[in-house]
C-alpha positions in Angstrom: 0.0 0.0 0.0 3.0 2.3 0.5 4.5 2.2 -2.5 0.6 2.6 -4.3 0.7 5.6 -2.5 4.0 6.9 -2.7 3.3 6.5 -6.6 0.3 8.1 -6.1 2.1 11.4 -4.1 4.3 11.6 -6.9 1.9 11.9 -10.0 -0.7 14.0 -7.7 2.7 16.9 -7.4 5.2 14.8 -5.1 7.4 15.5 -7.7 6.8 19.5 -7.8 7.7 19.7 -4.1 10.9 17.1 -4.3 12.1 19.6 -6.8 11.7 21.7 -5.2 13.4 20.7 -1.9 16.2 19.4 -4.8 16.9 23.1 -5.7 17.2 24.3 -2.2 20.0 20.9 -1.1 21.9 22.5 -4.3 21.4 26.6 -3.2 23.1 25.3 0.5 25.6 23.7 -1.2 26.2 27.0 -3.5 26.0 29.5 -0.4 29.1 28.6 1.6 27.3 30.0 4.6 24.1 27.8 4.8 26.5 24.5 3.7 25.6 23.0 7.3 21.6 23.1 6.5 22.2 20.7 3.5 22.2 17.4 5.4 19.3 18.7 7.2 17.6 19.5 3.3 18.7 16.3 1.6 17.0 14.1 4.4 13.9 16.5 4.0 14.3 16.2 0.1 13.7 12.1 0.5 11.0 12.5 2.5 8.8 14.6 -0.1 10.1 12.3 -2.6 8.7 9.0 -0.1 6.8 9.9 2.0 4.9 6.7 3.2 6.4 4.4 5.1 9.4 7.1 6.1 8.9 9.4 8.7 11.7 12.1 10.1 12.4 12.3 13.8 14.9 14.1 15.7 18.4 13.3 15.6 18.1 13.4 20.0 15.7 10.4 19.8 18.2 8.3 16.9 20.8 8.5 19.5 19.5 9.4 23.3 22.7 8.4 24.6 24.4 11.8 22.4 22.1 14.7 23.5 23.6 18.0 23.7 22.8 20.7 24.5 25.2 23.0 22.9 24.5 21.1 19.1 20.8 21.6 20.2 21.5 25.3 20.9 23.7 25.5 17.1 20.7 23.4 15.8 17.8 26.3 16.6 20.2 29.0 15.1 20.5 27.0 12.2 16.6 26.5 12.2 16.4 30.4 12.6 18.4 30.8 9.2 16.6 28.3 7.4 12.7 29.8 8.7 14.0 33.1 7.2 15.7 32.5 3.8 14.0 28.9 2.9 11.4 27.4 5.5 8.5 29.6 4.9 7.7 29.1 1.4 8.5 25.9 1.3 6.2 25.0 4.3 3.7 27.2 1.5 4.4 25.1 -1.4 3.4 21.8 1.0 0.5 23.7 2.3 -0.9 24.9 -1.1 -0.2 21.3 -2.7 -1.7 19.5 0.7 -5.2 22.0 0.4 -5.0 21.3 -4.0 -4.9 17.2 -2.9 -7.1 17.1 -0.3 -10.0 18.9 -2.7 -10.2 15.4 -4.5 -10.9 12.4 -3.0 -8.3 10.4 -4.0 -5.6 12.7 -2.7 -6.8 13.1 0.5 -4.1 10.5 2.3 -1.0 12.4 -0.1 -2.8 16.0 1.3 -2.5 14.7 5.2 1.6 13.7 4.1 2.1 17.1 2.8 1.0 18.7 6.0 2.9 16.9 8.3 6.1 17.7 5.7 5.1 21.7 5.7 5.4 21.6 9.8 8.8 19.7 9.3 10.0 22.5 6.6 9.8 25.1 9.1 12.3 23.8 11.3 14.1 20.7 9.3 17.9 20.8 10.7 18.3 18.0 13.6 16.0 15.8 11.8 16.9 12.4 9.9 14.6 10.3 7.8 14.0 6.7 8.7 11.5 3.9 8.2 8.5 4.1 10.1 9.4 1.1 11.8 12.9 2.1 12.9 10.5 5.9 14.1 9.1 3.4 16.7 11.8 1.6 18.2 13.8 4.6 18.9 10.3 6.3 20.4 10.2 3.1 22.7 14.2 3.1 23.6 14.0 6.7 24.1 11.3 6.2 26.5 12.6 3.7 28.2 16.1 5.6 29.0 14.1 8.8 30.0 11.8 6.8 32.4 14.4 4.1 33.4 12.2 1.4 32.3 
């Protein structure tokens, strides 16, 4: 069913957005200063070209064990920079294409994915794309180191 509807998100203007993200990987790689959002872009880039059955999560729930604060404090400055010259109108471009799906039937479950990829584009660097499965496991381990369980 995830690949019907990846397919699916790509045909319906899955494509448009993964572009789209494409040209922005390539524009941090261009501007020397924004060369540490690109990881953060690239990961983002794969999930608008996927999107089921992938699913980003913070870096800090990956890899409990590594938190920091001081790469969590670079991480929101980096976030700050990206909101201002890229975020916003690529959370736009998810929003307009999630409201143009979810006006047919059919795209309704590609419309919900392009939502939940607009909040991500606000605020992308820290996060890594994995399998929805994987998503789980290091919920549960990351749970069970907080609560000691």
């Amino acid at each position: 069913m995830r690949s019907v509807l990846n397919i699916l998100n790509f045909f319906l203007g899955g494509f448009i957005t993964s572009l789209c993200w494409l040209v922005v990987t390539l524009l941090t790689v261009v501007f020397i200063f924004t060369l540490p959002l690109t990881r953060s872009c690239w990961e983002i880039t794969k999930l608008s070209f996927v999107p089921f059955g992938n699913e980003a999560i913070h870096v800090d729930l990956l890899r409990p064990e590594n938190k920091s604060k001081l790469m969590n404090s670079g991480g929101t400055l980096l976030n700050i920079v990206w909101f201002v010259l890229f975020g916003w109108w690529l959370c736009l471009s998810h929003l307009s294409l999630g409201i143009a799906q979810c006006l047919t039937l059919i795209g309704i479950p590609t419309g919900i994915a392009h939502f939940k990829i607009a909040v991500i584009a606000l605020w992308p660097v820290g996060r890594r794309v994995v399998s929805v499965e994987e998503a789980q496991i290091a919920r549960e381990n990351a749970a069970r180191l907080q609560y000691g369980n």
